[in-house]
ZALOGU-587094 format. One record per atom (N, C-alpha, C): x negated, y, z; residue in one letter; residue number from 1; atom name. Coordinates in pm, whole numbers. Atoms other than C-alpha are relative to their C-alpha. Layout:
// ZALOGU-587094
u v w r k a
X Y Z A NUM CA
...
END
This chain:
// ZALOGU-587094
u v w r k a
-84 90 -76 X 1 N
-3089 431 168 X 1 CA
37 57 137 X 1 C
-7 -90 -154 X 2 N
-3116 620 518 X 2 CA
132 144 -41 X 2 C
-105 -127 22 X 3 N
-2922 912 368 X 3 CA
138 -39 -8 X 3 C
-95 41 73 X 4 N
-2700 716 207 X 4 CA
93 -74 152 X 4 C
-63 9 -138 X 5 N
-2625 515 565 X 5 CA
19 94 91 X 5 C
1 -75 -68 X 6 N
-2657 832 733 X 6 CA
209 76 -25 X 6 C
-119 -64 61 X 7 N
-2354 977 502 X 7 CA
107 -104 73 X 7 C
-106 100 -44 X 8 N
-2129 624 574 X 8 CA
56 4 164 X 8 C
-19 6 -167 X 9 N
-2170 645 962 X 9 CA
49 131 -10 X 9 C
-52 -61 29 X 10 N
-2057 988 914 X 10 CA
155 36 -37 X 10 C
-117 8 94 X 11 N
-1750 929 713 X 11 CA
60 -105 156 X 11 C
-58 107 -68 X 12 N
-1665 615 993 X 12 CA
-22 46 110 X 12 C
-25 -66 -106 X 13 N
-1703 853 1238 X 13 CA
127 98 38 X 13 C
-107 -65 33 X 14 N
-1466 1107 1108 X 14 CA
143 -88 -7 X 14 C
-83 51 59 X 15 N
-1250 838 946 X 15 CA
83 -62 188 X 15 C
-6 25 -115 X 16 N
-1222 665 1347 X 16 CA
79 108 91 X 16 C
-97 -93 -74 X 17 N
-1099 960 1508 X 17 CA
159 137 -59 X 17 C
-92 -33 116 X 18 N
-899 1069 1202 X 18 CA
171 -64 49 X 18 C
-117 128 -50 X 19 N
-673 764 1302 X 19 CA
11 -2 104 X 19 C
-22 -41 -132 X 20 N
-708 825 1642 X 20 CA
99 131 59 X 20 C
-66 -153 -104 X 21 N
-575 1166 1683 X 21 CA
178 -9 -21 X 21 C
-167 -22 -29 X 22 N
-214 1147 1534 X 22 CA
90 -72 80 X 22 C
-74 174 -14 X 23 N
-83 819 1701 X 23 CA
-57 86 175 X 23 C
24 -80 -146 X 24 N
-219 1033 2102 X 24 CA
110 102 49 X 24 C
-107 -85 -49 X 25 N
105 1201 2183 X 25 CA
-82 25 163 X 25 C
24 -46 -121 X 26 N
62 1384 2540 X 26 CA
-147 40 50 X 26 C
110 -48 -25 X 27 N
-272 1493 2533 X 27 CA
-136 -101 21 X 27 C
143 13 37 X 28 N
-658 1427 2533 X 28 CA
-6 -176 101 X 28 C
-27 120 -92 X 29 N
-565 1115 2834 X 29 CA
47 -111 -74 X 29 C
-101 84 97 X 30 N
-302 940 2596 X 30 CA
-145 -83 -116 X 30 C
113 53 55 X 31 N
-622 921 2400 X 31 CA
-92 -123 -40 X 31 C
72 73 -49 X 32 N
-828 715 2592 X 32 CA
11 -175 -33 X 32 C
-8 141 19 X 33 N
-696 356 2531 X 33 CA
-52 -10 -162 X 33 C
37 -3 98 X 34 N
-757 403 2145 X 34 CA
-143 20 -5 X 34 C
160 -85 8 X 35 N
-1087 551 2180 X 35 CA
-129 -128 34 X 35 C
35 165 -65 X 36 N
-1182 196 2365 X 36 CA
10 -98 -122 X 36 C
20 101 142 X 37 N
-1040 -6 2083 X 37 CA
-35 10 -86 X 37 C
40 -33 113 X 38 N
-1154 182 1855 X 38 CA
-171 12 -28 X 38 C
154 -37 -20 X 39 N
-1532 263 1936 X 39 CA
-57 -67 116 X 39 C
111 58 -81 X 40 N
-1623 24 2184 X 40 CA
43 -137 -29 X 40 C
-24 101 47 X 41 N
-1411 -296 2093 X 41 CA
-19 -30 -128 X 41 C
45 17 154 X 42 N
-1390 -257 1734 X 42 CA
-143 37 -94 X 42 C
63 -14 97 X 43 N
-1679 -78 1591 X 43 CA
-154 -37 76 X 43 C
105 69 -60 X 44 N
-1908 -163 1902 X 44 CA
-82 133 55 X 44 C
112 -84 10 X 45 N
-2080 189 1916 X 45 CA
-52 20 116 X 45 C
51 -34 -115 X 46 N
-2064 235 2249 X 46 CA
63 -77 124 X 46 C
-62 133 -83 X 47 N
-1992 26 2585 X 47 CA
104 89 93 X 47 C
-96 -38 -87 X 48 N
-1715 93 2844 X 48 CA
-34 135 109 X 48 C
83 -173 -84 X 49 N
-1973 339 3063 X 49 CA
15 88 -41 X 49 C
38 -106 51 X 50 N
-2032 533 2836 X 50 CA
104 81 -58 X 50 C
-95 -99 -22 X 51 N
-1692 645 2758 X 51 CA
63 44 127 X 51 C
-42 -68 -87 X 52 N
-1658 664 3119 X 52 CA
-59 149 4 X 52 C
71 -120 4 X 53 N
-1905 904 3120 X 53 CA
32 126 -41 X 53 C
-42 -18 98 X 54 N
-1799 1055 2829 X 54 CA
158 137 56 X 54 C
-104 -119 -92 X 55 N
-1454 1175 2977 X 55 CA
-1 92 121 X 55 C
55 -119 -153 X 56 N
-1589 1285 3319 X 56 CA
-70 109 -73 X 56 C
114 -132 31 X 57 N
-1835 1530 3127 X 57 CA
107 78 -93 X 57 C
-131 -113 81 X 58 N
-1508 1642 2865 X 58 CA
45 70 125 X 58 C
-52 -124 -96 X 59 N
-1363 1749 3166 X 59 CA
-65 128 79 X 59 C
112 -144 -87 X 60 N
-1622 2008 3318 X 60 CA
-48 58 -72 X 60 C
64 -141 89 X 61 N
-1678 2215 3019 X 61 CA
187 71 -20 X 61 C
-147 -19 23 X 62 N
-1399 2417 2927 X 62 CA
96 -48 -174 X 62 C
-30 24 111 X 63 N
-1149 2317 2612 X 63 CA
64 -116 26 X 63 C
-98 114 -9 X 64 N
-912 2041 2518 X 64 CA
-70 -163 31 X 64 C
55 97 -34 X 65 N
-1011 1716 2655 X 65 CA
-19 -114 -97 X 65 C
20 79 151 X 66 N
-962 1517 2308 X 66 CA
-83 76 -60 X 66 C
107 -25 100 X 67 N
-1172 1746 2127 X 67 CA
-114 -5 134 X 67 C
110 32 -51 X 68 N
-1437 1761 2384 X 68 CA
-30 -155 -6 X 68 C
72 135 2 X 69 N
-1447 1399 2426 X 69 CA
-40 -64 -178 X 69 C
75 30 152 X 70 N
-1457 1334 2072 X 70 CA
-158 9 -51 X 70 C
133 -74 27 X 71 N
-1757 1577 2023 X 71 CA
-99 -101 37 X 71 C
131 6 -48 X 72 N
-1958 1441 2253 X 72 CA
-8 -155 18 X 72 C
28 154 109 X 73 N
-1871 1042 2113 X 73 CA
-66 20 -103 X 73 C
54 -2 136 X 74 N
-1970 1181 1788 X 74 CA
-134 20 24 X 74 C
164 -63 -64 X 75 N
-2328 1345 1975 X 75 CA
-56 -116 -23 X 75 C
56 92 -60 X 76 N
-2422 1006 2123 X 76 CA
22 -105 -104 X 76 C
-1 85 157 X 77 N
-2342 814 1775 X 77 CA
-75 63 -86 X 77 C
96 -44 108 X 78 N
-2494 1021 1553 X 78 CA
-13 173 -8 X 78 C
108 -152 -22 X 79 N
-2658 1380 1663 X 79 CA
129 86 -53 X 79 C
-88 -68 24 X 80 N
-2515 1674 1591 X 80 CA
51 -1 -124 X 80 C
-132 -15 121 X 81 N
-2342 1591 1274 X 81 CA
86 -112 17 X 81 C
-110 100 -24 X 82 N
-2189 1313 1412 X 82 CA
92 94 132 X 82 C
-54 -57 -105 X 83 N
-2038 1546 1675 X 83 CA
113 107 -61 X 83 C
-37 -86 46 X 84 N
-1949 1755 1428 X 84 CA
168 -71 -99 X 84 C
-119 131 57 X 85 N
-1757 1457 1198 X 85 CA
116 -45 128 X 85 C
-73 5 -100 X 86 N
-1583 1357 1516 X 86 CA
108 146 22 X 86 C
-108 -66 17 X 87 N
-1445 1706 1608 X 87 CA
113 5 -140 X 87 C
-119 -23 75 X 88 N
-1283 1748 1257 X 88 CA
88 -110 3 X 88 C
-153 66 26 X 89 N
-1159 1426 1268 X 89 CA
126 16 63 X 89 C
-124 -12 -103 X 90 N
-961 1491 1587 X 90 CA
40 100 -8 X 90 C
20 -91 35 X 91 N
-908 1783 1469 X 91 CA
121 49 -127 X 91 C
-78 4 93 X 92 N
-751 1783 1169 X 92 CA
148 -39 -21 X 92 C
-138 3 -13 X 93 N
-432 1576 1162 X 93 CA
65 81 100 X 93 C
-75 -83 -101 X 94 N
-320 1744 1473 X 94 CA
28 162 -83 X 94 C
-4 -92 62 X 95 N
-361 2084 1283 X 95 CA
112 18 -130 X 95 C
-119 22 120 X 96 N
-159 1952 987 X 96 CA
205 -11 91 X 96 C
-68 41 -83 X 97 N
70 1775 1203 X 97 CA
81 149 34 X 97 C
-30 -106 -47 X 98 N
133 2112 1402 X 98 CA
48 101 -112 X 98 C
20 -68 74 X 99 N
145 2311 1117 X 99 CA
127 -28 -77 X 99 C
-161 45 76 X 100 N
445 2107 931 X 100 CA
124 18 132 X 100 C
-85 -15 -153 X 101 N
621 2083 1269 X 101 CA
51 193 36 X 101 C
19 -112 19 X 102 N
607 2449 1276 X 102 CA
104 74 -105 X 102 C
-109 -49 112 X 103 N
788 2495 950 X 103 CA
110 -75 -24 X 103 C
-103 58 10 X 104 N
1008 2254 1016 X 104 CA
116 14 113 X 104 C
32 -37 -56 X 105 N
1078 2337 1335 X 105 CA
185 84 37 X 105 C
-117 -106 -50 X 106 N
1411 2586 1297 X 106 CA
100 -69 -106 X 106 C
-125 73 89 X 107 N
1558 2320 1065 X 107 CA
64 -152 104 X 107 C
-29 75 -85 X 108 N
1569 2062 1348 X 108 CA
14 -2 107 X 108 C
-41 -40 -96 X 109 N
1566 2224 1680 X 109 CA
147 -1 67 X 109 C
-133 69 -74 X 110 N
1875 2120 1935 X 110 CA
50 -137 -35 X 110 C
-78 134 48 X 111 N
1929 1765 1742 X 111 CA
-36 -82 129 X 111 C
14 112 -125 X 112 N
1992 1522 2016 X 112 CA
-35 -96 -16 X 112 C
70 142 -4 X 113 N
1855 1229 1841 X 113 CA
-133 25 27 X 113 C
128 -72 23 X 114 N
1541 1432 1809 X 114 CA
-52 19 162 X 114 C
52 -34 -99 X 115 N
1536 1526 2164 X 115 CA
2 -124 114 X 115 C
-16 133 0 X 116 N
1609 1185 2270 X 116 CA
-142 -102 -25 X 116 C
124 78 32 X 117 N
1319 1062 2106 X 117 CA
-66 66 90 X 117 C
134 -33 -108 X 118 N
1077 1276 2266 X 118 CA
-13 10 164 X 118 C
-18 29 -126 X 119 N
1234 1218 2595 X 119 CA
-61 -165 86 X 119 C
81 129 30 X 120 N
1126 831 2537 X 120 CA
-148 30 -41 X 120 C
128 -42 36 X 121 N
789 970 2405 X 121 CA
-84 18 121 X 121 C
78 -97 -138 X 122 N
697 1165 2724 X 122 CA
-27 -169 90 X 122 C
41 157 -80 X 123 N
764 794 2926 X 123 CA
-88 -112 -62 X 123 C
109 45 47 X 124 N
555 619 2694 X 124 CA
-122 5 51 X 124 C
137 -77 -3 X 125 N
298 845 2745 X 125 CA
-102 -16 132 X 125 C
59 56 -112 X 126 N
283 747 3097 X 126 CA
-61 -109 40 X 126 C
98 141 -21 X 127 N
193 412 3082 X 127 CA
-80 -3 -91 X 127 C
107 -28 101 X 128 N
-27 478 2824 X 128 CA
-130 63 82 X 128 C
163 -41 -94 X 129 N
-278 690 3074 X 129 CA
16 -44 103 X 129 C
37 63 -93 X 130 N
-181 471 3335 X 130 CA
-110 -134 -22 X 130 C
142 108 31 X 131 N
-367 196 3151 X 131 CA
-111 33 -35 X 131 C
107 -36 7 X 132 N
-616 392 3050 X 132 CA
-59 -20 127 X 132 C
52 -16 -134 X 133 N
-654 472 3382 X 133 CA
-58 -149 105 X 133 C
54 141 -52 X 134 N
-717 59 3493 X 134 CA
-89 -22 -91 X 134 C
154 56 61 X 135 N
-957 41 3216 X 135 CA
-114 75 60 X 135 C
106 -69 -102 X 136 N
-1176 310 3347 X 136 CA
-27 -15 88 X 136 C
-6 6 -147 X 137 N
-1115 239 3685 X 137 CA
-145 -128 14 X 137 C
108 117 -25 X 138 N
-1322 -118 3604 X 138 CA
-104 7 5 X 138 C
138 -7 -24 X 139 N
-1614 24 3535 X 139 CA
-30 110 78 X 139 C
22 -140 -89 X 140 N
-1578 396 3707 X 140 CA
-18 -59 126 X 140 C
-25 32 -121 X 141 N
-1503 224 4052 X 141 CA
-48 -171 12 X 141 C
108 99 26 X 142 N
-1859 -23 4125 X 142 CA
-7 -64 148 X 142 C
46 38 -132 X 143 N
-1867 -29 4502 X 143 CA
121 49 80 X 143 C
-99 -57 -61 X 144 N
-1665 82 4817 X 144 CA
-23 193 1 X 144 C
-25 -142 -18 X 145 N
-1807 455 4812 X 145 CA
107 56 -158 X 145 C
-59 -19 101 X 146 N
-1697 486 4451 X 146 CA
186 -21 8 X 146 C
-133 -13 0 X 147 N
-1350 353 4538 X 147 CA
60 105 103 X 147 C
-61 -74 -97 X 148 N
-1307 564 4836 X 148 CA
-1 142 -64 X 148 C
-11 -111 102 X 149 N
-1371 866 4598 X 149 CA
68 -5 -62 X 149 C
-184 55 67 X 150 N
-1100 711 4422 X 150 CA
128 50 26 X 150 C
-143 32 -99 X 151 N
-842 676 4665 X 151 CA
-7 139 80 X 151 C
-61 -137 -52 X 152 N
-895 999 4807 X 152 CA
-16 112 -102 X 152 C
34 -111 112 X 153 N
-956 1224 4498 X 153 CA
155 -17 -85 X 153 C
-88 -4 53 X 154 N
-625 1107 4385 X 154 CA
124 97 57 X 154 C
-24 -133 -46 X 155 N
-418 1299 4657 X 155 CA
-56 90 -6 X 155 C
102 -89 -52 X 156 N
-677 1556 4706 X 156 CA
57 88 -197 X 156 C
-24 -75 138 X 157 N
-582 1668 4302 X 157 CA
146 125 4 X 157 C
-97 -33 -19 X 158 N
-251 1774 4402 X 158 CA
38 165 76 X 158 C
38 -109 -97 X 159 N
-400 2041 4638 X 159 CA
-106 109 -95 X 159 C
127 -94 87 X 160 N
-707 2172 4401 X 160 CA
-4 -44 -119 X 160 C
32 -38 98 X 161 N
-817 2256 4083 X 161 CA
-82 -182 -71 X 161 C
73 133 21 X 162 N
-951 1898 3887 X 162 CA
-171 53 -19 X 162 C
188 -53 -22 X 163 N
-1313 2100 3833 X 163 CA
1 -3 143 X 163 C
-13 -1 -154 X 164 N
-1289 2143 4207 X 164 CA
-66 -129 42 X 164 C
25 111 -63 X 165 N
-1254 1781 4255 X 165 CA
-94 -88 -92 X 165 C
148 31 80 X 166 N
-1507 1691 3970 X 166 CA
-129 42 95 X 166 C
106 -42 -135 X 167 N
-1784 1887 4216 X 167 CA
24 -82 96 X 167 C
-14 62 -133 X 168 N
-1693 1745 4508 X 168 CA
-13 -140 2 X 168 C
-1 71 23 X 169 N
-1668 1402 4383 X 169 CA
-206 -17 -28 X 169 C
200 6 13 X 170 N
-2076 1455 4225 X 170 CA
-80 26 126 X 170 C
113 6 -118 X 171 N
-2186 1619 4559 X 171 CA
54 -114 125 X 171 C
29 170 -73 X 172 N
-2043 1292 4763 X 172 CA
-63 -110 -44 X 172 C
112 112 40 X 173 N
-2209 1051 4515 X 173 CA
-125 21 40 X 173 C
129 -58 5 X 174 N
-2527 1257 4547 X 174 CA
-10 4 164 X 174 C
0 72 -136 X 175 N
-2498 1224 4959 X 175 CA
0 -112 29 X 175 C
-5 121 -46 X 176 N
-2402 898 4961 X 176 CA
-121 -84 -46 X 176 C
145 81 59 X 177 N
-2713 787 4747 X 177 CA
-103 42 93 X 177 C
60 -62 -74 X 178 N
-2919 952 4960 X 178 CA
10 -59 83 X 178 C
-4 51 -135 X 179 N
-2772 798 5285 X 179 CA
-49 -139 -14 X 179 C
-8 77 -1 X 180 N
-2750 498 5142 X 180 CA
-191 -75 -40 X 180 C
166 46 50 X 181 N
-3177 498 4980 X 181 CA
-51 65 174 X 181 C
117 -49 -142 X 182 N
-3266 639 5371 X 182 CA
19 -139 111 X 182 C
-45 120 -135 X 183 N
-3079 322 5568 X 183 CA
-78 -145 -133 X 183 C
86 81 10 X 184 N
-3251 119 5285 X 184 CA
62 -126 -85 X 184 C
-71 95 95 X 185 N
-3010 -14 5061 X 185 CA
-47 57 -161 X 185 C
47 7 119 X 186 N
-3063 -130 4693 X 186 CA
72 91 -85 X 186 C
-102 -99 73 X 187 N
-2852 159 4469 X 187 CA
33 -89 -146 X 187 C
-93 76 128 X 188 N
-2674 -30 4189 X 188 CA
85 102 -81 X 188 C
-112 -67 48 X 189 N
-2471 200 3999 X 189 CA
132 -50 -128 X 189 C
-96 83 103 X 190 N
-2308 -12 3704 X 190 CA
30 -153 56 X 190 C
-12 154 -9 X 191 N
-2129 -346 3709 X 191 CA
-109 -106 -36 X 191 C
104 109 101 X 192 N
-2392 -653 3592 X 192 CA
178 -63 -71 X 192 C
-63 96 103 X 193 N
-2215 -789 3311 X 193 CA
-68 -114 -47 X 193 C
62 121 56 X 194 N
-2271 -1171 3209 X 194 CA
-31 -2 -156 X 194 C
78 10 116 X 195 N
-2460 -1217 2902 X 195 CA
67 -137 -102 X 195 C
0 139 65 X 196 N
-2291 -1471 2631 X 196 CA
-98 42 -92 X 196 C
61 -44 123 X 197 N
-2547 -1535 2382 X 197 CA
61 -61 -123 X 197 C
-44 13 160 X 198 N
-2321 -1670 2099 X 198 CA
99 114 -15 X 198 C
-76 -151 55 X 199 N
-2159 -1297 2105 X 199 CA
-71 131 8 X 199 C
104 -98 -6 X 200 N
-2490 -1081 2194 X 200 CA
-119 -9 -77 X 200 C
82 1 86 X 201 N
-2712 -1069 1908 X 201 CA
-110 34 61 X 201 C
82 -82 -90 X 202 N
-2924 -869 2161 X 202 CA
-107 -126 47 X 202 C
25 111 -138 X 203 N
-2958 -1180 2371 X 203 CA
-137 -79 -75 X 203 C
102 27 69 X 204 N
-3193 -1333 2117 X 204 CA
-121 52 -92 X 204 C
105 -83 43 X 205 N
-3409 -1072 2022 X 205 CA
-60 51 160 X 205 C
47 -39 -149 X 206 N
-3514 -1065 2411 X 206 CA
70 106 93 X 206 C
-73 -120 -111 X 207 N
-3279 -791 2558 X 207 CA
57 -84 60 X 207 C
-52 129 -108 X 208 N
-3099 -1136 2751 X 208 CA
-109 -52 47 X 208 C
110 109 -81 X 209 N
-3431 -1285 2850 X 209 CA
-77 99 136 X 209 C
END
């Protein structure tokens, strides 16, 4: 039975980012809102942190920011073969995808309905990681140091490298905790979220009490 659930979570790992990847025009960002409905609203696996997390750490290795983040959803679901199910899923259609596009490619090049569309595509795409960008923001940004890392890391990108401002961003949290445990304040780092218990199964097995 363990194998047998081991195999299914597997398959609904793959199958999850399977459906995820073709429908992400503009890159590994475009992503992000699916990745939410898909694995933290719908299937539950993981909560809103933890894909914050999740994307801050895709970005500081090197490689595409959809397959890294994938990977390392699939890690934290199910070990390294769930990391592994994850990359192909995201993985795959894009490869196909690319691959027909490719051979198709010198039969449709200059059509203006064609270029038309993907001119509408690209603006899509923007409000697409702009909302990403307010979902993250709710739980990324907890206090005022966190927003002021915000609000100035957003110009500050424009000037440097985003690894750059990934560092710089960790060694001001890592000061400010510091200042803030020497003057004697309580360190909070996540939102408290309210507890319903007719939607937290949790809540009655004592993780709410």
């Amino acid at each position: 039975m363990k194998v047998k659930f081991q195999w299914k979570l597997l398959f609904q790992i793959f199958w999850s980012f399977f459906k995820i990847s073709p429908v992400t025009f503009g890159g590994g960002f475009a992503m992000i809102p699916f990745i939410i409905k898909e694995i933290v609203e719908k299937r539950k696996w993981l909560t809103h942190e933890d894909i914050t997390d999740v994307i801050a750490l895709s970005q500081t290795v090197p490689g595409a920011v959809a397959v890294n983040s994938a990977t390392f959803i699939g890690h934290r679901i199910g070990g390294i073969r769930g990391a592994l199910a994850a990359m192909i899923g995201v993985s795959l259609p894009t490869f196909l995808i690319v691959l027909s596009l490719g051979i198709s490619y010198f039969f449709v090049q200059d059509n203006p309905k064609l270029e038309a569309a993907f001119v509408s595509i690209r603006a899509t795409i923007v409000a697409i990681i702009v909302y990403a960008a307010i979902r993250i923001a709710k739980t990324a940004i907890t206090d005022k140091t966190t927003f002021f890392i915000m609000a100035v890391g957003v110009p500050v990108l424009f000037f440097i490298h985003p690894i750059i401002a990934i560092f710089l961003g960790a060694i001001t949290g890592l000061v400010a905790v510091k200042i803030k445990q020497k003057l004697g304040y309580n360190i909070d780092l996540h939102k408290k979220k309210k507890v319903d218990p007719s939607t937290d199964p949790d809540y009655f097995m004592g993780a709410g009490i």
